[in-house]
C-alpha positions in Angstrom: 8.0 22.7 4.5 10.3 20.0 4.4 11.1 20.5 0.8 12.6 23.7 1.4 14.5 22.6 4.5 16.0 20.1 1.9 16.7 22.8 -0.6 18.2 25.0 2.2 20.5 21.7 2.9 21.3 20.6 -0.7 21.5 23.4 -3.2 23.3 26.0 -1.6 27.2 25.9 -1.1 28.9 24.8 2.3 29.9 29.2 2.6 26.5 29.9 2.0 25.2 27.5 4.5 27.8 28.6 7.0 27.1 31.9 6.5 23.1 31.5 7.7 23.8 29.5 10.6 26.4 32.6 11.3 23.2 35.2 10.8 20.9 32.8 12.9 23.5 33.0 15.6 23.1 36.9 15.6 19.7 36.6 15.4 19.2 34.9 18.4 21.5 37.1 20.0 19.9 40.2 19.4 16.1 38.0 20.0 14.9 38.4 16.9 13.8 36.7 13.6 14.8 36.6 10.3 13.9 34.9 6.8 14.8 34.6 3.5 13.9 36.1 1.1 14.4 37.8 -2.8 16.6 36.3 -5.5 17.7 33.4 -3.5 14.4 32.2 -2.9 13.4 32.4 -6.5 16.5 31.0 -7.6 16.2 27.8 -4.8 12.6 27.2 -6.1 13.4 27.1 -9.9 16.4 25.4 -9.7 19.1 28.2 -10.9 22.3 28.7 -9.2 21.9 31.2 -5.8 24.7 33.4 -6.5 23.9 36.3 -3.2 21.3 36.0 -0.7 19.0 38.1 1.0 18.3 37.8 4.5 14.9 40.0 5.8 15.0 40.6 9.9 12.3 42.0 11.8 13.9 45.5 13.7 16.7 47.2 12.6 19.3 45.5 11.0 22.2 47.8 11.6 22.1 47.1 15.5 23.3 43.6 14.2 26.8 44.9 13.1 29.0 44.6 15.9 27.5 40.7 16.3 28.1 40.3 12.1 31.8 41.2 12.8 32.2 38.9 15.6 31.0 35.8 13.8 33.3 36.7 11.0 31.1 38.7 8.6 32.7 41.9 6.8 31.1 45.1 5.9 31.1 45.9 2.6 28.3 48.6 3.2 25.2 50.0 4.4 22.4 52.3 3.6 21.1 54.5 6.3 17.4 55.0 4.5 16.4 51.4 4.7 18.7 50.1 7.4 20.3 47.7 5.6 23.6 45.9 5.8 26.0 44.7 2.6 28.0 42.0 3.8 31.1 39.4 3.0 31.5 35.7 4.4 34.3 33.5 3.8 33.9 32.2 0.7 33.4 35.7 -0.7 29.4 34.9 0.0 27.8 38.3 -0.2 24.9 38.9 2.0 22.3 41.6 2.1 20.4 41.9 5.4 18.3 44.0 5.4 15.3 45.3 7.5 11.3 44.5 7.0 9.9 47.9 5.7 7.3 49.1 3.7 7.8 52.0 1.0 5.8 55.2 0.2 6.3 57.0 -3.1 5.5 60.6 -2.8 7.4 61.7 -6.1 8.6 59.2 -8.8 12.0 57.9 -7.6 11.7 59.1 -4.1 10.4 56.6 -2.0 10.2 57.3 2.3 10.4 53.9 4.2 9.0 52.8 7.5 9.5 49.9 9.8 6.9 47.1 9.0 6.0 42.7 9.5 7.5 40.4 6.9 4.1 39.8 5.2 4.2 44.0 4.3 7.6 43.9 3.6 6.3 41.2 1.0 3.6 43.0 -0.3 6.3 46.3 -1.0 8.5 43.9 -3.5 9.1 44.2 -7.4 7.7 41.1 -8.9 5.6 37.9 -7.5 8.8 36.0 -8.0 10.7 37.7 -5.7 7.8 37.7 -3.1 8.5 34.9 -1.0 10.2 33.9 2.5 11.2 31.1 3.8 11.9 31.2 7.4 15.3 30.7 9.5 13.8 30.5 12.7 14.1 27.7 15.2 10.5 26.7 15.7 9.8 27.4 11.6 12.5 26.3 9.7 11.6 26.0 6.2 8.4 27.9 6.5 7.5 29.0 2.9 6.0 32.3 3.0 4.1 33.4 -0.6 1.2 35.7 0.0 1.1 36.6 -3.6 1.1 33.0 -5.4 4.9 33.7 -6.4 5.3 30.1 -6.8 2.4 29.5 -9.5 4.6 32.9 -11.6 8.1 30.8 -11.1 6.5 27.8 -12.4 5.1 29.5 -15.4 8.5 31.3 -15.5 6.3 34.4 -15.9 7.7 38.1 -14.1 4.4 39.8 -12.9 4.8 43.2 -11.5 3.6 43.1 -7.2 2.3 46.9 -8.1 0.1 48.3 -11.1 2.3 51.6 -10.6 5.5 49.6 -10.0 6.9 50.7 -13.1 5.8 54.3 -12.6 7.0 54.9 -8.5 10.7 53.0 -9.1 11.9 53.1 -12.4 14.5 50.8 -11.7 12.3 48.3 -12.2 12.9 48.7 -15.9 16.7 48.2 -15.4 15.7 45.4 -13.8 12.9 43.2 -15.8 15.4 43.7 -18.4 18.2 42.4 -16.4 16.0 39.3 -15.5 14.6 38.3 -18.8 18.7 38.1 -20.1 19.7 36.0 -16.8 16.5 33.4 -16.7 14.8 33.5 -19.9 11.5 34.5 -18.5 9.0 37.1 -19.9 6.8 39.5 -18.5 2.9 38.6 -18.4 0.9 40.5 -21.4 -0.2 43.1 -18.5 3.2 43.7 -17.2 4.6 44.4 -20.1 2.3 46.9 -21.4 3.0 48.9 -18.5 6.7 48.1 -19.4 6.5 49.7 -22.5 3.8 52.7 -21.3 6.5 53.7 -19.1 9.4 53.3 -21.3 7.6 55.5 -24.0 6.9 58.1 -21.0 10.6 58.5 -20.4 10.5 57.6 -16.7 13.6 56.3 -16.3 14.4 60.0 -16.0 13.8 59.8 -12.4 16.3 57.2 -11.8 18.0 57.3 -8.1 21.4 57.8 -7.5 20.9 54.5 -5.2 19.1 52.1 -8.1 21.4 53.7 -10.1 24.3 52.2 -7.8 23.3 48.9 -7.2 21.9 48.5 -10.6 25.6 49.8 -12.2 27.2 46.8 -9.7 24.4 44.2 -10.6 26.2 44.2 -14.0 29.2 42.7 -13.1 27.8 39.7 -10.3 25.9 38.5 -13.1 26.9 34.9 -14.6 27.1 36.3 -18.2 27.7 40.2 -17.9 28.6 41.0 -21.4 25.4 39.5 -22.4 23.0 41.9 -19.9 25.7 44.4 -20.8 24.8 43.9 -24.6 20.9 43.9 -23.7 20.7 47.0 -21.2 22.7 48.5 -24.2 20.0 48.1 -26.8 17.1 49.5 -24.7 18.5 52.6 -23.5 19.1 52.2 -19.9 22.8 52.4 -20.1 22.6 56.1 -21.1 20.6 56.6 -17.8 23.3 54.5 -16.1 26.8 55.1 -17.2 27.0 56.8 -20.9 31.3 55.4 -20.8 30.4 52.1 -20.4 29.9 50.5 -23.8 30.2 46.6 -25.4 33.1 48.2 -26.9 35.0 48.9 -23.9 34.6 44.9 -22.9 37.5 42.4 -23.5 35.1 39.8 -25.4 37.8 37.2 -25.8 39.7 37.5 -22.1 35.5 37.1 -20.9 35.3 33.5 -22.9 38.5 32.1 -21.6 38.1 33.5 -18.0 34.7 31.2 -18.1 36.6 28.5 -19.0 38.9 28.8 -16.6 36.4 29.3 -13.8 34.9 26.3 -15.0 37.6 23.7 -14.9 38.2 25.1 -11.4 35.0 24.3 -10.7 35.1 21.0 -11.7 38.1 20.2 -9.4 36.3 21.8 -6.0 37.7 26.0 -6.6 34.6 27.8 -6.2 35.7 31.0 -7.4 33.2 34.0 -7.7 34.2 36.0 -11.1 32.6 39.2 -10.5 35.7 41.5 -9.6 37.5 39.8 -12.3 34.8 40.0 -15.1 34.5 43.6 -13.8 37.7 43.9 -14.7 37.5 42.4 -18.1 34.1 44.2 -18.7 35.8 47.7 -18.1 39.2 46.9 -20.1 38.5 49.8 -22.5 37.6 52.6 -20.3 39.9 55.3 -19.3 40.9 55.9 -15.9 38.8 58.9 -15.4 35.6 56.7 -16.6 36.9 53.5 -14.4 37.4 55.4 -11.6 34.1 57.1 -11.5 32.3 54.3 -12.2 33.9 52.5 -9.2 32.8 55.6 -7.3 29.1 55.0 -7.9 29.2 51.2 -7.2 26.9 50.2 -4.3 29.6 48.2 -2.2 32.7 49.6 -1.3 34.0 46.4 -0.1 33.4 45.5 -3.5 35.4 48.3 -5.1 38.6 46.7 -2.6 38.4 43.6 -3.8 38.5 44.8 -7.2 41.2 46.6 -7.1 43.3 43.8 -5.0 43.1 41.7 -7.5 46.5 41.7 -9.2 47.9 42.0 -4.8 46.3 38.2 -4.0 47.5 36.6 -7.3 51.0 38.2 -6.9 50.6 36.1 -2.9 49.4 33.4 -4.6 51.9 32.9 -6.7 54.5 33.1 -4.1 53.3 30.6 -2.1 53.2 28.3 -5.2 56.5 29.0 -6.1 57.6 28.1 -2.4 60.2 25.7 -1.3 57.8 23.7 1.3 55.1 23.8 -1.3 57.6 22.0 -4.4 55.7 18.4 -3.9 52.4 17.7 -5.5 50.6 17.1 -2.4 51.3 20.3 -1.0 50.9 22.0 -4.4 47.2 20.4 -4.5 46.9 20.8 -0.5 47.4 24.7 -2.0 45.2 25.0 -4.2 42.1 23.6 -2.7 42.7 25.6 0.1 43.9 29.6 -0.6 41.7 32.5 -1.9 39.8 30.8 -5.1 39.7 34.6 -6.4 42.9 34.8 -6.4 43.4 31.1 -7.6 41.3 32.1 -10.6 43.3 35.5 -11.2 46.3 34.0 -10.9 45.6 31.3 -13.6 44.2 33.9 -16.1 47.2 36.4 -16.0 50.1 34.7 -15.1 52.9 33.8 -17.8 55.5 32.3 -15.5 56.4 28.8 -16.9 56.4 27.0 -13.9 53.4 28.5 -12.6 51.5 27.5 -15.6 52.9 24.0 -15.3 51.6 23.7 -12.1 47.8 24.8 -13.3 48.2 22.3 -15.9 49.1 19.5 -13.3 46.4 20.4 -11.0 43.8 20.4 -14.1 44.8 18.0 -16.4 47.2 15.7 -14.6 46.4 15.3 -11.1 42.5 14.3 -11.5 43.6 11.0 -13.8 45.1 10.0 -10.5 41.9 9.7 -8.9 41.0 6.7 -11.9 43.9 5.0 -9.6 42.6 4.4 -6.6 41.9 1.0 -5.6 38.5 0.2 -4.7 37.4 -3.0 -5.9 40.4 -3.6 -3.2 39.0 -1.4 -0.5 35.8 -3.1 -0.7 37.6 -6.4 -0.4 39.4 -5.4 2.4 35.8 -4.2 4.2 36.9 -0.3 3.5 33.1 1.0 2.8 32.1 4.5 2.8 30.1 3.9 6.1 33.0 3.6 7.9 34.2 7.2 9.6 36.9 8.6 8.3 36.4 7.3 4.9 36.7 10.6 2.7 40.0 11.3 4.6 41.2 7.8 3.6 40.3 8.2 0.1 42.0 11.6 -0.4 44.7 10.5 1.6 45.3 7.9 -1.2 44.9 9.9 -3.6 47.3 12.1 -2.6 50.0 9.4 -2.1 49.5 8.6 -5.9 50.5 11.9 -7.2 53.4 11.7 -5.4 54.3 9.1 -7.3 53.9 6.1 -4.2 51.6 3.4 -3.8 52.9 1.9 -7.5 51.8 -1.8 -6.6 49.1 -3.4 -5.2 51.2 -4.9 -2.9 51.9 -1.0 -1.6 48.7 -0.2 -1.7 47.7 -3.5 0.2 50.0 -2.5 2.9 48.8 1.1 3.1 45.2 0.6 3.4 46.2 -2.5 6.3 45.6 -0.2 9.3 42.5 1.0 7.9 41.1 -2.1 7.4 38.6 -3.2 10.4 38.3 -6.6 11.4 36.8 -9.7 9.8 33.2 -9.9 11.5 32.5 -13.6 13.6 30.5 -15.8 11.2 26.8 -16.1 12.7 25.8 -18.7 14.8 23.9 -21.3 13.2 20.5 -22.3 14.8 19.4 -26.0 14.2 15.9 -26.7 14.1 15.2 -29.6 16.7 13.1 -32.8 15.1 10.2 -33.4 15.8 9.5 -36.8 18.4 9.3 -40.1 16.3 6.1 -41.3 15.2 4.3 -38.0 15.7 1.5 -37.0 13.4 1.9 -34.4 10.5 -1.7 -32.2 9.6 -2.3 -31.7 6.2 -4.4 -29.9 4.4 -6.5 -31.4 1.5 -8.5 -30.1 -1.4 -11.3 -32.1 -2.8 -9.3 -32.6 -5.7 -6.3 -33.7 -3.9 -8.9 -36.5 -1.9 -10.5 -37.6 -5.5 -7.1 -38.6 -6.9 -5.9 -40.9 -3.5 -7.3 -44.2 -2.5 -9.7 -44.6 0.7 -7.5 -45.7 3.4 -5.1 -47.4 1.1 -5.9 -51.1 -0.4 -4.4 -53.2 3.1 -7.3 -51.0 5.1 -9.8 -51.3 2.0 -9.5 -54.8 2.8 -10.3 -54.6 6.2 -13.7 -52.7 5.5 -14.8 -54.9 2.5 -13.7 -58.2 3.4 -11.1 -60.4 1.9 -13.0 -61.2 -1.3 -15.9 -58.7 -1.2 -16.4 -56.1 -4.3 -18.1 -53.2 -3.6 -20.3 -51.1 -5.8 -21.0 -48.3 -3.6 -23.9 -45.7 -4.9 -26.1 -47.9 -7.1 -29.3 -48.7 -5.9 -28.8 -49.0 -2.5 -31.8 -47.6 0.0 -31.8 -44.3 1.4 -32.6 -43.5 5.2 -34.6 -41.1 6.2 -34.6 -40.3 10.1 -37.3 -38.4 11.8 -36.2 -36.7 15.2 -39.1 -35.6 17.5 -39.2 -32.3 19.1 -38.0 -33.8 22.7 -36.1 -36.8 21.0 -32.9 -34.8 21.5 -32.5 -34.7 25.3 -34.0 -38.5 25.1 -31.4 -39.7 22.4 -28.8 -37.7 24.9 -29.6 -40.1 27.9 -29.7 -43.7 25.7 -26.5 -42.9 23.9 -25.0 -42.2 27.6 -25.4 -45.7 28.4 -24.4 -47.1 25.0 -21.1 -45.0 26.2 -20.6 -46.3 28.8 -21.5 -50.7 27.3 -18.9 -49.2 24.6 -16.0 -48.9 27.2 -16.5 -52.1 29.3 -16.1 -53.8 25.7 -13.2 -51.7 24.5 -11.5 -52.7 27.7 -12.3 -56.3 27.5 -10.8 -56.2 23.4 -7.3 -56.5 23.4 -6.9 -55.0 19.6 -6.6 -51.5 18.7 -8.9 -50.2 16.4 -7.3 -47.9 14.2 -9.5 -45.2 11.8 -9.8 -46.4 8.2 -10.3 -43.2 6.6 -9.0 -39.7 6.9 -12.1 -38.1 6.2 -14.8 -37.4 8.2 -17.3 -39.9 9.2 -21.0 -39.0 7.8 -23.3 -37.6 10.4 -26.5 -39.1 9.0 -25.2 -42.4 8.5 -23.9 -42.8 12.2 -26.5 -41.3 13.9 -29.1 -44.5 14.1 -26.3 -46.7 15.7 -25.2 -44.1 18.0 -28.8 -43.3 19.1 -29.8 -46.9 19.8 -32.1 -47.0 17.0 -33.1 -50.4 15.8 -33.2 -51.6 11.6 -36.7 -51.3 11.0 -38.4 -50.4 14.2 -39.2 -47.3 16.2 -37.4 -45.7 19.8 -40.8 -45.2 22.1 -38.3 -43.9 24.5 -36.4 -41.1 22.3 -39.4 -40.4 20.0 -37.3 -41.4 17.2 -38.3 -43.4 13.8 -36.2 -45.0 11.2 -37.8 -44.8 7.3 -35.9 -46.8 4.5 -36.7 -45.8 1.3 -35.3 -48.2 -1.6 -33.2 -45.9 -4.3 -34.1 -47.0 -7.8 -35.7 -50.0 -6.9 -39.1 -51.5 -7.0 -39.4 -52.0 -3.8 -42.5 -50.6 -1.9 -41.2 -47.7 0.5 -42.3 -48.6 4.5 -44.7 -46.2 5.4 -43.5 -43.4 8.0 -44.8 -40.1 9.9 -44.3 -36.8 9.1 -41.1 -35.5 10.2 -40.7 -33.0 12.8 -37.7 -31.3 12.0 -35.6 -32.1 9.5 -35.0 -35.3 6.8 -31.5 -36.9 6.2 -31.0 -38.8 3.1 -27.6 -41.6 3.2 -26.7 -44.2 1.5 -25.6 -47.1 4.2 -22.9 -49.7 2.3 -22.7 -53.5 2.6 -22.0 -55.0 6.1 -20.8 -58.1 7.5 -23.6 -60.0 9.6 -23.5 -58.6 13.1 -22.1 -60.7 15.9 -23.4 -61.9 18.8 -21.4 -59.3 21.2 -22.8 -56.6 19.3 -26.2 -57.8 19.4 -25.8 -58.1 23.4 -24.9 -54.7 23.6 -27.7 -52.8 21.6 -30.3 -51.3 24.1 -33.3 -52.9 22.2 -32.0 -56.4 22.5 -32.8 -57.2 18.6 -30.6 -58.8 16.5 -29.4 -56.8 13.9 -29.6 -58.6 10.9 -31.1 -55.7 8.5 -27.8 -54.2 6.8 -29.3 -50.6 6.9 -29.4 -50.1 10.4 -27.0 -52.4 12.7 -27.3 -52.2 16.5 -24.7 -50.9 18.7 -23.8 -48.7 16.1 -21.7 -51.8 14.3 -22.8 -51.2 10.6 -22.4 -47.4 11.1 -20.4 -45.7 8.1 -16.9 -45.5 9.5 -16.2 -42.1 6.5 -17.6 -40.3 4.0 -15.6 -39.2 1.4 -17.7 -36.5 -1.1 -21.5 -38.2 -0.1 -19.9 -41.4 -0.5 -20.7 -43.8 2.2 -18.3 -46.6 3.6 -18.6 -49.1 5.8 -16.2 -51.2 8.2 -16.9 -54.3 10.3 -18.9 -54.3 13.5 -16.0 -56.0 15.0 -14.1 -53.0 14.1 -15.8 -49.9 15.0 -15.3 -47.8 18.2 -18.7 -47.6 19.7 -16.9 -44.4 22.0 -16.0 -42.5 19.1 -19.0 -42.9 17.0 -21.4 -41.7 20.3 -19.7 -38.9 20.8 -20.1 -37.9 17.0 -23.8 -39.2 17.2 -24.0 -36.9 20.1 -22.2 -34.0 18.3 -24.4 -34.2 15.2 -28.0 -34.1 17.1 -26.9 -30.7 17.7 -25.9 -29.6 14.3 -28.2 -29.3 11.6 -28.7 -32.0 9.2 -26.7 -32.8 5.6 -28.0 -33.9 2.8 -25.5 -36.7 1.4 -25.7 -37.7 -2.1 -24.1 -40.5 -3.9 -21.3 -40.0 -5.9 -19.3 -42.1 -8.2 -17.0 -44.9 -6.7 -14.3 -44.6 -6.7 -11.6 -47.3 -9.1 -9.8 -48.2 -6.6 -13.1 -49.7 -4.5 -13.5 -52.0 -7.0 -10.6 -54.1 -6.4 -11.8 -57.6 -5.6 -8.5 -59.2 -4.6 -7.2 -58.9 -1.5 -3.7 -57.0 -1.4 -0.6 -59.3 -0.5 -0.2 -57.1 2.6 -3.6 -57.6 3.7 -3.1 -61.8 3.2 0.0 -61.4 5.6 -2.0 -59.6 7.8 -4.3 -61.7 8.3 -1.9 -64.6 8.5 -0.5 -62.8 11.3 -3.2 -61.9 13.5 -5.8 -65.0 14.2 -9.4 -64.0 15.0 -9.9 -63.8 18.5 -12.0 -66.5 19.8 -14.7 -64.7 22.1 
């Protein structure tokens, strides 16, 4: 649906779209509905040129007259027998409203209609093609309506008859599948035209109605290339059935080219012009008068057969106004031309021979459009003169029509022209600064393993501060691995003793006047702190927690101390050098040993301060934040336990010197006699 409410938007003229609102108006009026419908719906859905539409309302259409008249419609006709209307909107848009009917067919060429729905009405049509509605109505606008799969035909550009008798009940049909395949190229389907040619061979275009006959005699003449469906109806016969006078050789083949031409470069500057009464004209040049006028006679519109003859009246007015004193500058001459009868426009400027008639035609096709290449708008968009603003198409032709009357020759003119037009220069936007952030405050990032293999543990000056000032350390060879064994109610024990190492912790932390900063950035290894944080002695067992320490040597000869079956799970790390333990930290272990081993420190003093990719490192007793390193104890007898494995040490551990920084550091800061 919304396609076709974009075609009924975009492909048909302004008069042609004025002229549906103006039938929708009526409709509503009278309570009714209406759709769309024949040639204009074929010719919107295959992308030709609507040149008369066909409007299909549900009652009788001829009650609709006196509203037609009011909204500015003329009557050009009606027929009585299928209650339809022929009718004229500005813009010589000719309209054919008709009423929904079916047809009966009781003799060849006789048919009886009766009142019916649009989906009969349909059903009653000539070809699938020209089987389809679209709707006008408020609450369906758009609507497609193709009972018969006219859509699948137009896009095979295939003319299938709607009846197998079609050919047989209205012979007009003939007339007309030869009139289509000229106009659109198209061909009947292999079925079709076998019937086509059954009922040519039958002679039933004998029963040809004075009506078909009519509108199919008028059809000629609103086609886009007459001659040529002249020329065709000509070679199979049907014009004998028609009218015997009218001939190719009574046509003005030449005054037919160049009246296309001309209707074409009117075209090109906005004159929609509709050539039918004048290629009428041209198409009957050679008849006599008898001949014209009864061929006028039989034409299907009346109003038609007015304009037609009026033709040579609204050129002569034309032509006058032209000429006119009030009208002798280019801008009203233009103003003129885009604005009077384009029929006459067009007759005007095919018959005239006045020189200063055809001066101005040449101006107003050849001269006046170069002006357009004049106007300025690299400078309009300088000036902030865009086509959103309102008014803008005024503007432009405005302009334009100051240039052909020779003004506006500098940009200095056109400057000062387009000044009051201009709209002022926006305010420049304020600019939003982003506040710092407070001094000294800590940045996250985020690190990938590879981006932690290429930097240094804690930088050499804190490197020093874990190893020592002239320690090396070889981290990952041969060093013992600790296994720790957790009974099944050591974990509520554990809990209690590592509340009251918390608690030892703080009163030290208190007491130390010097701040223990981390070392490392990564996170500190579960398995290595959790001995320290638990209370756990070096090489003895917790009766209290249930909880025993195994060391097992790595690589070495040494004999592995025998230990129980764990109950839960087994953690494997690698514990690195230490510093002997001080006497503080030995005070504040629960057990009350010393502890000398380096595997397992009390007070949690030896415990790994990081881990960096199963690498375990170390820092001082004196260093380590007994606090911190509970609460992680604390946190990992709840989690489940992590394999670390060695891995290779890194360069930058290996440095043996201590770092100038680290010297001055120390320099700095004495020890702290306790």
């Amino acid at each position: 649906m919304p396609d076709y409410i974009y075609l009924l938007e975009n492909r048909l003229s302004n008069d042609q779209r004025h002229a549906l609102s103006q039938l929708r108006e009526a409709a509503r009026e009278a309570g009714t509905i209406l759709f769309l419908t024949g040639d204009a719906v074929r010719d919107l859905t295959s992308g030709h040129a609507v040149r008369e539409l066909e409007v299909a309302v549900h009652g009788n259409a001829l009650k609709l007259k006196k509203t037609v008249e009011k909204l500015g419609g003329k009557i050009w006709g009606e027929d009585e027998p299928s209650r339809s209307l022929y009718l004229c909107f500005p813009g010589t848009v000719r309209v054919d409203l008709i009423s929904t009917h079916r047809v009966e067919y009781p003799k060849p060429g006789k048919p009886v209609f009766h009142p019916a729905s649009i989906q009969e009405d349909l059903h009653r049509r000539d070809f699938t093609a020209n089987s389809m509605a679209i709707s006008l109505n408020e609450g369906s606008f758009g609507l497609l309506m193709d009972p018969l799969n006219g859509a699948a035909d137009i896009e095979s550009r295939t003319l299938r008859l709607v009846s197998n008798y079609g050919f047989l009940e209205e012979s007009a049909l003939l007339i007309r599948a030869t009139r289509y395949r000229t106009r659109l190229g198209w061909e009947l389907d292999p079925r079709s035209q076998a019937r086509y040619e059954n009922a040519k061979n039958e002679g039933v275009i004998e029963s040809l109605s004075a009506h078909a006959r009519s509108q199919e005699l008028e059809q000629i003449g609103h086609e886009e290339e007459g001659l040529k469906v002249l020329r065709t109806l000509e070679g199979e016969g049907w014009m004998k059935f028609l009218f015997p006078a009218w001939t190719v050789e009574k046509a003005d083949e030449q005054k037919l080219n160049a009246l296309h031409e001309l209707a074409v470069e009117l075209l090109m500057q906005g004159v929609h012009a509709d050539m039918s009464a004048a290629q009428m004209q041209l198409l009957t040049a050679g008849l006599s008068q008898k001949d014209l006028a009864a061929l006028k006679k039989s034409l299907l519109r009346p109003g038609f057969v007015e304009e037609w003859n009026s033709l040579d009246a609204l050129a002569a007015g034309f032509s006058k106004m032209l000429l006119a004193k009030q009208n002798a500058a280019p801008s009203a001459s233009y103003k003129l031309f885009t604005s009077y009868d384009p029929e006459a426009i067009l007759w005007l400027g095919f018959t005239n021979k006045n020189a200063v008639v055809q001066e101005r035609y040449h101006e107003f096709l050849k001269v006046w459009p170069e002006a357009r290449q004049r106007i300025p708008y690299a400078l309009m968009q300088e000036m902030r003169i865009t086509p959103e603003l309102s008014g803008y198409g005024d503007l432009v032709q405005s302009l334009f029509l100051e240039l052909i009357d020779g003004k506006l020759k500098t940009p200095e003119e056109m400057r000062a022209f387009l000044e009051p037009h201009s709209p002022p220069v926006p305010p420049p936007q304020p600019t939003v600064k982003r506040s710092r952030g407070r001094r000294g405050e800590a940045k996250l990032k985020e690190h990938t393993f590879e981006e932690e293999e290429e930097e240094p543990l804690g930088g050499e000056e804190e490197m020093d501060e874990i190893g020592g000032d002239e320690e090396e350390f070889h981290l990952g060879e041969g060093l013992p691995k600790v296994e720790i064994h957790l009974g099944r109610d050591g974990e509520e024990e554990a809990a209690e003793e590592i509340e009251g190492a918390e608690e030892a912790e703080e009163a030290e932390t208190e007491a130390d006047e010097e701040e223990v900063e981390p070392v490392l950035k990564a996170p500190i290894s579960r398995a290595a702190e959790l001995p320290a944080k638990a209370g756990l002695t070096a090489n003895g067992k917790n009766e209290k927690s249930k909880v025993r320490i195994a060391i097992k040597p790595v690589e070495t000869a040494k004999p592995k101390r025998e230990s129980k079956p764990a109950a839960e799970a087994v953690l494997p790390v690698t514990p690195a050098k230490t510093k002997p333990v001080s006497a503080k930290a030995t005070a504040a272990s629960p057990t009350g040993r010393k502890a000398e081993e380096p595997a397992a420190p009390a007070n949690g003093g030896g415990a790994p301060k990081a881990v960096k990719k199963g690498l375990a490192v170390t820092k001082s007793p004196q260093k380590l934040s007994a606090k911190s390193a509970a609460k992680a104890a604390h946190a990992n007898l709840k989690s489940k336990p992590v394999h670390a494995t060695p891995a290779k040490p890194s360069k930058r551990l290996h440095n043996s010197k201590p770092s100038k920084a680290a010297a001055k550091k120390s320099a700095a800061k004495p020890a702290k006699k306790r």
